[in-house]
N, C-alpha and C positions, 0 to 999 in steps of 0.2 A: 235614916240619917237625921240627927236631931239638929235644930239649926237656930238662929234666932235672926231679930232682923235686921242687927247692925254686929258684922263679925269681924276679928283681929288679923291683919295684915301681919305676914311670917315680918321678922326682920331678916334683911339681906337685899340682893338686886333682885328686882321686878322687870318683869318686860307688861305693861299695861296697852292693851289690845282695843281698838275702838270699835266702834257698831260695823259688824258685818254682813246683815239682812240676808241673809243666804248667799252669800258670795265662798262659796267652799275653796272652787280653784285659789281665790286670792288667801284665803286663810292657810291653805298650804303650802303656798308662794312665802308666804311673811313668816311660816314656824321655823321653814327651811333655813331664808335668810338668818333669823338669829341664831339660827343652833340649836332648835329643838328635835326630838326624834319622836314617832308616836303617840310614847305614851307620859310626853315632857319632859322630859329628863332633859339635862344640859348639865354640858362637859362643866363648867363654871357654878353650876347647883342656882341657877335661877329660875325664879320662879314666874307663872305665867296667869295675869290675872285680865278677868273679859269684864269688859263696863256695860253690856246688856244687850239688847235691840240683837242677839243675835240671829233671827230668824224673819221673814216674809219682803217680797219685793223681789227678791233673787232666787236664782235659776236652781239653788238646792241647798233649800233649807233644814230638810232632816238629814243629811248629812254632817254639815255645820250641828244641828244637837248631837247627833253621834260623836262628832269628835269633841266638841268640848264638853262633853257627860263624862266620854273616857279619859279626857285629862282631869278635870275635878276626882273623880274618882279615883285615879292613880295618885292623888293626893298633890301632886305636882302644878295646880292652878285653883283658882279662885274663879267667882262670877257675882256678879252682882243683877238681879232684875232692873230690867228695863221695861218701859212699858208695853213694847212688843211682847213681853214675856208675860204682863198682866193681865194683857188683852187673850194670850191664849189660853192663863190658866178660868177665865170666864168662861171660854168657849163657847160665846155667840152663834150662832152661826147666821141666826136670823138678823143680825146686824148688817152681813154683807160686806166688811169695811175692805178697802181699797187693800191688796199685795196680801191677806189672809188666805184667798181662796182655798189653798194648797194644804192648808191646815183642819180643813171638812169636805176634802175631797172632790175641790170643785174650780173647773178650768175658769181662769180669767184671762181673755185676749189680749189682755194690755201685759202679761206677765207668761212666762214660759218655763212654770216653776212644776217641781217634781213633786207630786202630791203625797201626802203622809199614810203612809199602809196603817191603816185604822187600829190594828192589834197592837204595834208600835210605838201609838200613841197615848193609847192605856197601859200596856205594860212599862213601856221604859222611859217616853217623854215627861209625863204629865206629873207624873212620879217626882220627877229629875226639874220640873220646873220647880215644885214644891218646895224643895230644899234650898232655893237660891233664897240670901239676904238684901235687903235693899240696901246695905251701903256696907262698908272695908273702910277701915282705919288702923295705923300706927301711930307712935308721937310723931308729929310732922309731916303727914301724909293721909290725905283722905281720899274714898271715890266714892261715886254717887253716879247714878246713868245721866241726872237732869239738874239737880238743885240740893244744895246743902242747903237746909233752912232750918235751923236751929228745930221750929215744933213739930215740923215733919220729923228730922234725928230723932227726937226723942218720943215719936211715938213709936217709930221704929226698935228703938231700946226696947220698948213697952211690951213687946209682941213676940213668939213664938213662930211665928209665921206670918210672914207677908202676903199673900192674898188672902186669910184671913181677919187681917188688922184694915186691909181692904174694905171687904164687906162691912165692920162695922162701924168704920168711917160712911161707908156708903149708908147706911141705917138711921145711924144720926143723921145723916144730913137731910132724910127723907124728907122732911117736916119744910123747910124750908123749901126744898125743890119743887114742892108741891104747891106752895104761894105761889110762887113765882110758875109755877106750868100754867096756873088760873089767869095770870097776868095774860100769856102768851097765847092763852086757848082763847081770852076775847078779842087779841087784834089778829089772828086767825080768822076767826067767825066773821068779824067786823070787815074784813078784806077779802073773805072768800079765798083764801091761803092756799093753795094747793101743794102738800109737802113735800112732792115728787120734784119740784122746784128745785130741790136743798140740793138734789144729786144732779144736775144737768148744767154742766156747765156752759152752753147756749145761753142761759136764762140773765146771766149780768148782775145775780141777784142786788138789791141795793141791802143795805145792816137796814136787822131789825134791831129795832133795843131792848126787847123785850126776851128775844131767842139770846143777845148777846150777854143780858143778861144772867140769863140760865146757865148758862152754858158758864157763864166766868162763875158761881156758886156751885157748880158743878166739879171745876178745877179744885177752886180753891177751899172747900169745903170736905175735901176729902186729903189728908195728908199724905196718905202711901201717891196717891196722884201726884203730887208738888213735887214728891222727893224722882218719881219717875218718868215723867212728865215737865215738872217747872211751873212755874210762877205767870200764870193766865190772864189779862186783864181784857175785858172789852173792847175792840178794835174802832176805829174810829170808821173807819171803811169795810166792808164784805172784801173777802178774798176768798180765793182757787185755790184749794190745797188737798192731795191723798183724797181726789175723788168726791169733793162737797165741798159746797159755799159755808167757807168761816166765817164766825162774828168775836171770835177773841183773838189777839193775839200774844206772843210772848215777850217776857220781860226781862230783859238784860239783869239778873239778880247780881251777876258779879258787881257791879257800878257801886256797892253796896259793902259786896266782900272785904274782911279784913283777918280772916282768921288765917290756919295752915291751908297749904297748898292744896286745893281740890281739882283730878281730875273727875270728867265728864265726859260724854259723851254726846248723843240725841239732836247736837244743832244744826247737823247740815253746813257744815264749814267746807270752805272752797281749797284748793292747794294753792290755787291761782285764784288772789282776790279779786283780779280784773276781768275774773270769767267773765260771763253773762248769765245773770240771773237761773237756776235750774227751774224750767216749764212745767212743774211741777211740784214747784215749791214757791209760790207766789209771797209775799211779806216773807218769808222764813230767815232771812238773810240778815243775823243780828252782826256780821262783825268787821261789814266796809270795806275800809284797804285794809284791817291790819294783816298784817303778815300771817304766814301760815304757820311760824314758829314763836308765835307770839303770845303770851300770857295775855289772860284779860281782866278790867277794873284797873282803878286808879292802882291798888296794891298790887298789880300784877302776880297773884296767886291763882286763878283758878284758870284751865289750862283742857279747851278740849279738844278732842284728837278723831273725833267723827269729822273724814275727808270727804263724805257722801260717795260710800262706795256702792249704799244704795239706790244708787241711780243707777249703773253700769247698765243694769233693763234698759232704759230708755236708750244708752249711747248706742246700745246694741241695735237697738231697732230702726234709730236715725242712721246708722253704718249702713245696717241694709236696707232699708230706703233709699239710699244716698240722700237724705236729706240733711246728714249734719257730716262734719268729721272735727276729730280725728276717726280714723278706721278704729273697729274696735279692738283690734292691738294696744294702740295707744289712747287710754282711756283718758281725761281728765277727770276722774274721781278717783281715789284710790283708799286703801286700807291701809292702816300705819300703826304702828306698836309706839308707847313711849318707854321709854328705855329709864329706869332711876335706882342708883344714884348717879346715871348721865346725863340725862336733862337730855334726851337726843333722841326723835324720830328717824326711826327706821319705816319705809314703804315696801307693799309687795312687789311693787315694778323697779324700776331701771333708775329712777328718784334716786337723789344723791341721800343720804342723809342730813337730816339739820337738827342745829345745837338750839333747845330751846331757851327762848330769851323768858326769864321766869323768874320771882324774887322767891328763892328756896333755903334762902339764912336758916330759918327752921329745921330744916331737914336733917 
């Protein structure tokens, strides 16, 4: 299937789908709710579009590619990469990264996730990530999994394939990366560094400057990153996040935004602003009290719809601990579709609907 890296959104009604990280059951909760049947079809002829991150953290993730492979493919939805889906078309393994395990066949305790039948992931996964574009556009509507940024779009234009335009972002920037590792390898040496550190969250680590600086020409030196990931800057503090001590954190790009309506996904947004911080998302928390139906930036355009469903892991395992509630019945994270030309969230659970407050004149 030939693809490029910025593709045309059908005109008509979309139902736009946020990060699911293997949350299967809830994605079958939410097709239900709107009116979809299998292989997407809707009685109304609406279409069904995924903003990325749809895999790792939850309890079955090949699944979730199974069915949204067969909806793309019945022509009936769209998808956009995320960088969960960049990370697996790399396929690390020797990285180890935090809610992956399941994707090279390897149990991680903190997750109770279904592991990928290896045949499956050659034949029909890996395949199937391939094909995804890093961002969907019509006149007045765009998506993107993390950041519209004008030179990220247009290198995406530029390219044929997205984890190839990947690599040679990553190429270019080698030269650079490597100043600055030299920077990083003398206050190593000079401190007796030990990097087993970066992964222990006992350690308290304090920011380096020299790792945070890497790490931010890392982000920002690579475009397919920016556009599926976001806009990285040096943190002023080390933070706990997905299993290692950060030194960048992220940047509110909407504050910024003035163009058409971009959804997104990737930020870890609460239902209830007044939750309490997720223990496992330390800094991640760009959007306060605002509301959960709330557009963000002064031009109230850009508008994202990741309720952190994937957390559900963790509420799960607080349930059974009894160390947290609610019971895991009643989750506070949940999955949510945005609904356009309604402007209206729909959730997989008992969640009432809400009308989003959004400046959509454009549309």
């Amino acid at each position: 299937m030939a693809t490029n890296g910025v593709q045309e959104l059908p005109e008509g009604p979309l139902d736009i789908i946020g990060d699911i990280h293997g949350e299967f059951d809830a994605l079958v909760s939410l097709l239900r709710k709107l009116g979809y049947d299998d292989l997407g079809r809707h009685a109304e002829k609406r279409k069904l579009v995924f903003v990325g991150d749809l895999i790792d953290r939850g309890p079955d993730s090949p699944g979730v590619l199974r069915a949204v492979k067969r909806l793309v493919e019945a022509g009936n939805a769209q998808c956009v990469a995320g960088n969960h889906e960049i990370n697996a078309l790399r396929d690390q393994a020797e990285q180890e990264r935090s809610g992956e395990g399941w994707w090279y066949g390897r149990r991680e305790p903190l997750y109770d996730s279904e592991l990928v039948d290896p045949d499956e992931k050659q034949r029909d996964f890996l395949p199937f990530l391939r094909t995804l574009p890093g961002a969907l556009e019509r006149r007045g509507l765009r998506i993107v999994h993390a950041c519209w940024h004008e030179p990220a779009i247009d290198r995406l234009r530029s390219t044929g394939s997205v984890i190839d335009a990947f690599h040679e972002e990553a190429e270019a920037n080698k030269k650079n990366l490597e100043e600055l590792l030299d920077e990083l390898r003398k206050r190593v040496r000079a401190e007796n560094f030990e990097w087993r550190r970066i992964k222990d969250e006992s350690e308290h680590l304090e920011l380096i400057p020299e790792l945070a600086a890497y790490d931010e020409a890392n982000q920002m030196g690579n475009a397919i990153k920016v556009a599926t990931s976001g806009i990285e800057r040096a943190a002023r503090e080390s933070f706990w996040a997905s299993g290692k001590w950060r030194m960048v954190e992220r940047v509110r790009w909407w504050e910024e935004y003035e163009g058409p309506p971009v959804v997104v996904g990737h930020y870890w947004r609460r239902y209830h602003p007044g939750a309490r911080p997720m223990p496992e998302k330390r800094n991640a928390d760009l959007f306060g009290d605002t509301p959960a139906h709330t557009a963000l930036g002064p031009a109230g355009r850009v508008m994202c719809i990741d309720y952190s469903v994937g957390m559900r892991f963790l509420e799960r395992k607080n349930a059974r601990s009894g160390a947290a509630s609610p019971a895991p019945a009643r989750f506070e994270s949940c999955l949510a579709a945005l609904r356009v030309p309604e402007w209206q969230l729909v959730f997989d659970d008992e969640r009432p609907s809400l009308r989003v407050d959004i400046d959509h004149a454009s549309v």
